[in-house]
C-alpha positions as CSV (number, residue, x, y, z in Angstrom):
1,X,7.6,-23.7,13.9
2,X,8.7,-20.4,12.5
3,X,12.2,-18.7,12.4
4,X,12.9,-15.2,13.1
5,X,15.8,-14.4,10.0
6,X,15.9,-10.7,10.2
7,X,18.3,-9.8,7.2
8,X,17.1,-12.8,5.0
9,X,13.3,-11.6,4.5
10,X,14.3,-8.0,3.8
11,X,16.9,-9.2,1.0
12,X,13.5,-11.2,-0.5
13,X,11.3,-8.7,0.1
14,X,9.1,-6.8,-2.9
15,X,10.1,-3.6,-1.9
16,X,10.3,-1.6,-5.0
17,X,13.6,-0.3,-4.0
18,X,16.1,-1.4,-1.1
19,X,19.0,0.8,-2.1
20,X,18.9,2.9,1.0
21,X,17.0,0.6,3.5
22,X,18.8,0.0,6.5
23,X,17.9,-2.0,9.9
24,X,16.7,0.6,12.4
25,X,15.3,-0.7,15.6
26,X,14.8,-4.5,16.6
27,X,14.0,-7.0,19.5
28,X,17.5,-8.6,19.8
29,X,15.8,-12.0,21.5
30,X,17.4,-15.4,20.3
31,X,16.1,-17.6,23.3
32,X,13.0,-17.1,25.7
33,X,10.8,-16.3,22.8
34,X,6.8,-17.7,23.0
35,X,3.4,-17.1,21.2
36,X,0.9,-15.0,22.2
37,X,-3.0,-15.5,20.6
38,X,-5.1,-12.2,20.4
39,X,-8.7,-12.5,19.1
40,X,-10.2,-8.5,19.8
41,X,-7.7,-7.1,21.5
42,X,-5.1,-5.1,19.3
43,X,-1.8,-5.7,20.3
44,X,1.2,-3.2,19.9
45,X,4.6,-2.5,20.0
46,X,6.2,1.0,20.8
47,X,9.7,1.8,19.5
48,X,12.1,4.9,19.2
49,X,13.1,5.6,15.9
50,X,17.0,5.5,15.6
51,X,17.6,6.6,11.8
52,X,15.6,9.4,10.2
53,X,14.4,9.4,6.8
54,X,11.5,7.4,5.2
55,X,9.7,4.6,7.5
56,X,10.0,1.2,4.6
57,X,8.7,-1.5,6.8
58,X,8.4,-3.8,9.9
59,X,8.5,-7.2,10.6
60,X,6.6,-9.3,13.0
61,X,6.3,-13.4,13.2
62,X,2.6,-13.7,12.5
63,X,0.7,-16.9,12.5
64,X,-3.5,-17.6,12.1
65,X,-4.9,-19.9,13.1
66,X,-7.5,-20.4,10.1
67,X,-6.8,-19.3,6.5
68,X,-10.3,-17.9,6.0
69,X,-10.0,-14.9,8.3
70,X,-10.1,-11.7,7.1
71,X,-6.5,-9.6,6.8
72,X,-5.3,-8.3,9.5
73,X,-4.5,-4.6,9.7
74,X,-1.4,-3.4,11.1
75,X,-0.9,0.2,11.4
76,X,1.8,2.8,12.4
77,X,1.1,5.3,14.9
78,X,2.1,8.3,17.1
79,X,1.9,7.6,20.6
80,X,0.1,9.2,23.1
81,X,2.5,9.1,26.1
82,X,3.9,5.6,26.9
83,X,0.9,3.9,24.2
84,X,-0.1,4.1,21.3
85,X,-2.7,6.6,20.2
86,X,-6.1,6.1,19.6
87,X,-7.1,9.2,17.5
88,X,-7.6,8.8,14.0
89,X,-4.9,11.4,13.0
90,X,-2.6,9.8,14.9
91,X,-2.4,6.8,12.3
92,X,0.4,7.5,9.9
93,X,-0.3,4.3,7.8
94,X,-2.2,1.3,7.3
95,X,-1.9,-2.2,5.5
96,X,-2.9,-5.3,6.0
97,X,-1.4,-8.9,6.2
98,X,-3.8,-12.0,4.8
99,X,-3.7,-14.8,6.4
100,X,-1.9,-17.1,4.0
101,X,0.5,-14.7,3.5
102,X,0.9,-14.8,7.3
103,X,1.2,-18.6,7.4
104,X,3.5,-18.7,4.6
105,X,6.4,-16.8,5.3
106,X,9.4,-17.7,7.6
107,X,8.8,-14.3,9.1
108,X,6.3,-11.3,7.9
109,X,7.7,-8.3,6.5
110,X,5.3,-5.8,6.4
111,X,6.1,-2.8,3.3
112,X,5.2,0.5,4.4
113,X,7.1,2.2,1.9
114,X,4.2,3.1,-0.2
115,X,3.4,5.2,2.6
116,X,6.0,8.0,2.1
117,X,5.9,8.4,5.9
118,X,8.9,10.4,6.9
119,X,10.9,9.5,11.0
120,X,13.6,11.3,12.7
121,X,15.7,9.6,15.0
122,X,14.3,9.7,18.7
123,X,10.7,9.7,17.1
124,X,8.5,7.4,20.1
125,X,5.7,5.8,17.7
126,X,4.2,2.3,17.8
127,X,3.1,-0.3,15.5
128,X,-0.4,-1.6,16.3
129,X,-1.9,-5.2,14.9
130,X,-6.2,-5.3,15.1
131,X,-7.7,-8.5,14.0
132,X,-11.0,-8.7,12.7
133,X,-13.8,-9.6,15.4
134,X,-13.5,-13.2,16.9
135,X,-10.4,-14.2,14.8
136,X,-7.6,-15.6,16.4
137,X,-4.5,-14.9,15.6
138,X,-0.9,-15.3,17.1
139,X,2.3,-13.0,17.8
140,X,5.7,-14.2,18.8
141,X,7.2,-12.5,22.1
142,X,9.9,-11.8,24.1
143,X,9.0,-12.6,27.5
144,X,12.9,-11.1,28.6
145,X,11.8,-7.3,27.3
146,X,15.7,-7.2,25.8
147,X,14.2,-4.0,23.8
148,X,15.1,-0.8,25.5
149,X,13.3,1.8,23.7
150,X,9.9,0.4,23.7
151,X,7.0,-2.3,25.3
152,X,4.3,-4.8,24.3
153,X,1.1,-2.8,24.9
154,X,-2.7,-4.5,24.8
155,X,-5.8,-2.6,23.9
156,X,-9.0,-3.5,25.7
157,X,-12.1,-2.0,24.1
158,X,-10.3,0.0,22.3
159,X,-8.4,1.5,25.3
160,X,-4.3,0.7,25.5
161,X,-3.3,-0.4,29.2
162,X,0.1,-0.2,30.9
163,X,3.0,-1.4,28.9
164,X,4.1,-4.9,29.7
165,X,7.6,-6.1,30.3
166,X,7.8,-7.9,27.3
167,X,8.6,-6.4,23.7
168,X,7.2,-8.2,20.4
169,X,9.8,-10.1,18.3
170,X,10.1,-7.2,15.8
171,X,12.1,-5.6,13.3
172,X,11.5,-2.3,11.9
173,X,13.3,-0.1,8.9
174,X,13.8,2.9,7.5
175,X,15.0,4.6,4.1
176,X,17.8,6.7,5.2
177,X,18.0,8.9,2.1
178,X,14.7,8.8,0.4
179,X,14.8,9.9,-3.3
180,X,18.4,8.6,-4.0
181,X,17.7,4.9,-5.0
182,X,17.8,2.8,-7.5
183,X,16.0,-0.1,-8.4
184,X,18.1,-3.4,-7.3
185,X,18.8,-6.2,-9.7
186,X,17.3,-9.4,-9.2
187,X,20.6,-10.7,-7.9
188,X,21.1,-8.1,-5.3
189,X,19.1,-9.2,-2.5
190,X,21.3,-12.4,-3.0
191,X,24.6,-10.4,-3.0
192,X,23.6,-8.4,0.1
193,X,22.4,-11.2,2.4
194,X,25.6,-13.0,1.4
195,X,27.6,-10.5,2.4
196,X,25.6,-10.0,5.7
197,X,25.0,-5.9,4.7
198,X,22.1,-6.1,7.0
199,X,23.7,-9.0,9.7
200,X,21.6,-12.4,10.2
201,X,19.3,-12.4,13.9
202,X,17.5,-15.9,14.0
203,X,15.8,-17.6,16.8
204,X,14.2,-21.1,16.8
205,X,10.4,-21.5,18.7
206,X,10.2,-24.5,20.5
């Protein structure tokens, strides 16, 4: 089973600077967490942005359930009302995830720094997860909704439904002042995650 350790997979992460990354939104859940498998339907998270400056990355606890499917994309996005939006201008950026790379890690810390995609606190967006066409993949939840500022939100045919009441496990962060850092040294991550700069939320899936 995985573990959710917030602060520990941003401290390893490859982003090519962490100087100014900071913990913006997350779903707080230690207990009552379970799995959910998608195989066409996109599954999405809304949030509300808390820190403004430069969106870095998110993290989600990703699993597949075959190492030969194709990456899965994961997006950011406006929202259109309460869900995310559908319209191709809506989509502020887009990587992708393999699936080794999804089975591999404790948790899955998704860099969208490369993106350059700029937040301001109070900002409602989502982040959205599509899986290639009969591929089955899985995403922790929280079936407790202990996120405020956002919902789980399903896509069928391509159309998002009513929010659940249930958030993903998720973690998202932000650059706070975006131009002002400095490459780390290798150590750094260490240093940080040992002094708990970013604080430690883990969970255990039974």
């Amino acid at each position: 089973m995985k573990h959710l350790i917030l602060a520990a997979a941003l401290a390893a992460a490859p982003l090519a600077s962490q100087a100014a990354v900071v913990l913006d939104q997350q779903d707080p859940v230690v207990t009552g967490s379970t799995a959910v498998g998608f195989v066409t339907t996109d599954l999405a998270q809304t949030f509300t942005v808390g820190v403004t400056g430069v969106f870095a990355a998110v993290e989600l606890n990703i699993s597949s359930f075959s190492l030969s499917h194709d990456p899965l994309t994961v997006s950011l996005r406006k929202t259109a009302g309460i869900v995310p939006s559908t319209l191709a201008a809506d989509i502020l950026a887009t990587t992708t995830i393999t699936a080794a790379d999804a089975n591999a890690a404790l948790t899955d810390l998704i860099d969208f720094s490369f993106a350059g995609v700029g937040v301001t606190a109070g900002d409602f967006l989502a982040i959205v997860v599509t899986p290639a066409a009969d591929q089955t993949w899985e995403l922790d939840f929280d079936v407790t909704n202990a996120y405020a500022d956002g919902r789980r939100v399903s896509a069928t045919g391509g159309v998002f439904g009513t929010p659940s009441s249930s958030d993903l496990t998720f973690a998202t962060y932000v650059d706070a002042a975006p131009g002002s850092d400095v490459p780390l040294p290798a150590a750094a991550p260490l240093m940080a995650l040992g002094l708990g700069a970013l604080g430690l939320a883990a969970r255990r899936r039974g």
